[in-house]
Residue, then its C-alpha position, 0 to 999 in steps of 0.5 A: x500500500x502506498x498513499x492515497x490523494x485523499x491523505x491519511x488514513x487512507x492508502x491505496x495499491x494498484x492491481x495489474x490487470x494486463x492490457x486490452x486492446x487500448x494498453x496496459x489495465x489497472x485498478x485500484x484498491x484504497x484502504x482505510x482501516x478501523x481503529x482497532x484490529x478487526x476481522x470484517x471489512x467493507x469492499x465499495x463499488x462506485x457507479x458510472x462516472x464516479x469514484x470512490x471520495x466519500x470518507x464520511x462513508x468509510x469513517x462510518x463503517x471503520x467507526x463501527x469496527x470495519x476495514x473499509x476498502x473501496x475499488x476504483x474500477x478499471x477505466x476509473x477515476x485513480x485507475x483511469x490511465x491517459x491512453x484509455x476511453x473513460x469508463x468504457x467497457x464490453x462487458x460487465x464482466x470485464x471488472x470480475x479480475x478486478x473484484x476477485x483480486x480486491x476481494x482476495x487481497x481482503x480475505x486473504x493478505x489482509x486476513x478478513x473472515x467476514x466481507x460486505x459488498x456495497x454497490x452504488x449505481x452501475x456498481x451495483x448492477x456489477x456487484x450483483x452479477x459479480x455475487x451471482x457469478x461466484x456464488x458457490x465461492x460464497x465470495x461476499x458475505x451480504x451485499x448493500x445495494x445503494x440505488x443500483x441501475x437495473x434499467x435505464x431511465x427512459x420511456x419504454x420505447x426508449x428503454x427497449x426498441x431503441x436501445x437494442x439498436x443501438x445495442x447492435x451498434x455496438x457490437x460493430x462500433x463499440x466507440x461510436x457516441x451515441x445520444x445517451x447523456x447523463x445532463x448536469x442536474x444530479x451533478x449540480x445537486x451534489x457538488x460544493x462548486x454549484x449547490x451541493x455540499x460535496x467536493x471531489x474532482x471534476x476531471x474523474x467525475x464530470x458535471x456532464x458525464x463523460x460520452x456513452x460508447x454503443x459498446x458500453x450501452x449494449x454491455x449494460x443491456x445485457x447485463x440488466x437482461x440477466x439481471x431481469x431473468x433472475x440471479x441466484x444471490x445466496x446471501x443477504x441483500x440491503x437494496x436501498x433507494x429514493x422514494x422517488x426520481x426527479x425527471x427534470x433537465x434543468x435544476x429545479x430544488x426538488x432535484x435535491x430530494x429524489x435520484x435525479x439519475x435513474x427510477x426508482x421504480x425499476x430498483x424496486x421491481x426488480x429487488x426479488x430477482x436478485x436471489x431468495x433474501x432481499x430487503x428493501x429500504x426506501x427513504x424520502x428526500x434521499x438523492x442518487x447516492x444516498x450517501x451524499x443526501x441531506x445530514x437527515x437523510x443519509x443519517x437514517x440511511x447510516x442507521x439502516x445500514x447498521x441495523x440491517x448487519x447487524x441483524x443479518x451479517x452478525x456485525x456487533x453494536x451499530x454505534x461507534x466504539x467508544x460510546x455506549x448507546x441503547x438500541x433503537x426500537x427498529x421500525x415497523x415493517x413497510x407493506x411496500x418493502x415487504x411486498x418488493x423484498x425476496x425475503 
């Protein structure tokens, strides 16, 4: 491990990937250690122009006893090399070297006997498939799904007949721009430069997004294909999202309170098909990254969090360890999650 740009504590080490068709791979790996010696740790998986900034995140977790690692993605952000096309991919499996080398650094080299995965937009769609993947290795221990892009936020028209034509683009142009982009709402709301809190770097995470690539779109496609036919997810899944989606172009306040990014619905339908224990968490006012809502928002998201390992992965007190806190009374279940979750 070597330094990180986020400063102590964190370090951060480079996993060699080979090349492909562009030059040389990498991806890599940032670590932030709990206090005190811990055998449980936490992989993060960013989304789609994204990579891992959110230190309110890991101090959380590493607060509560978790090694918190979080994986910049081949093509991304501390991994993004000066040859390559940002974020472009074939297909989604193409991280598995990625997740499977994080993943062994952790259990193995680090000695961690309990691992969470935690995936956020695209992220979470790749952890999905990933845990699905490696099942029978039982790689991951549970998974939290922070508003994971299991469809594209379009009319139906959009989402399937055109989007599987340019999916065959694809396949023959795989580079080709095509007219997919993400607009600059979500990234406004977030960033301390506009009317956000947040501060990261705008040359690895754009306001606007980077271009989207016809091979990119058709490896997406199909993953959410698979995804929608029905995973086998042995372990258990904390998929949580917004109550609602902001569909606007332009800025409007509202933004700020709803995932301005994808629809919440399709998380919400698609939950069950992730495998046979699913939970579902929905939360008003809660924005893309539910991390990076409002201090009320992503407290209670925080509090779920804990809740949820704790009952399902075992995890120990949800409070900080130096303070001594008694349990909250957990909440009644909601008909609308229990009708969305797997289990």
């Amino acid at each position: 491990m070597e330094p990180d740009v986020l400063g102590p504590p964190y370090e951060r080490q480079t996993i060699d990937l080979g090349a492909d068709d562009e030059g040389p791979v990498v991806a890599t790996l940032v670590r932030r250690r709990a206090d005190r010696p811990t055998r449980r740790a936490v992989l993060y998986v960013h989304g789609f122009v994204d990579y891992f900034f959110q230190t309110h995140l890991a101090d959380f977790f590493a607060e509560r006893g978790w090694d918190f690692y979080a994986l910049d993605l081949r093509k991304y952000g501390r991994s993004l090399l000066p040859h390559q096309t940002p974020n472009f991919c074939r297909d989604l499996a193409d991280y598995f070297p990625e997740l499977d080398a994080a993943a062994e650094i952790i259990r193995t080299d680090d000695g961690h006997d309990t691992l969470l995965a935690v995936g956020h937009s695209t992220g979470g769609l790749i952890v999905s498939l990933w845990a699905h993947a490696r099942r029978d290795a039982r790689i991951v221990d549970g998974i939290f799904l922070n508003s994971p892009f299991f469809d594209f936020n379009a009319p139906w028209v959009v989402r399937r007949p055109l989007v599987a034509a340019v999916s065959g683009l694809g396949r023959r142009a795989p580079h080709r721009v095509v007219p997919f982009g993400l607009g600059t709402v979500y990234g406004e709301s977030i960033h301390a430069d506009h009317r956000g809190e947040w501060s990261y770097d705008l040359t690895w995470k754009p306001l606007a997004g980077f271009p989207v690539r016809a091979g990119w779109l058709r490896a997406i496609r199909a993953a959410q294909r698979q995804l929608r036919a029905g995973l086998d997810i042995p372990v258990p899944v904390l998929l949580a999202c917004s109550t609602r989606s902001f569909r606007g172009k332009r800025w409007h306040e509202s933004a700020a309170l709803a995932d301005a990014v994808l629809d919440v619905a399709h998380m919400v339908r698609y939950a069950p098909r992730l495998g046979r224990h699913v939970t579902v968490s929905r939360f008003d006012g809660g924005m893309h990254d539910l991390t990076l809502s409002g201090p009320a928002v992503r407290e209670r998201v925080f509090t779920e969090v804990g809740r949820w390992a704790e009952a399902f992965l075992g995890a120990g007190p949800t409070a900080p360890a130096d303070t001594v806190t008694t349990p909250a009374p957990r909440r009644p279940a909601d008909p609308a999650d229990a009708a969305a979750s797997g289990g």
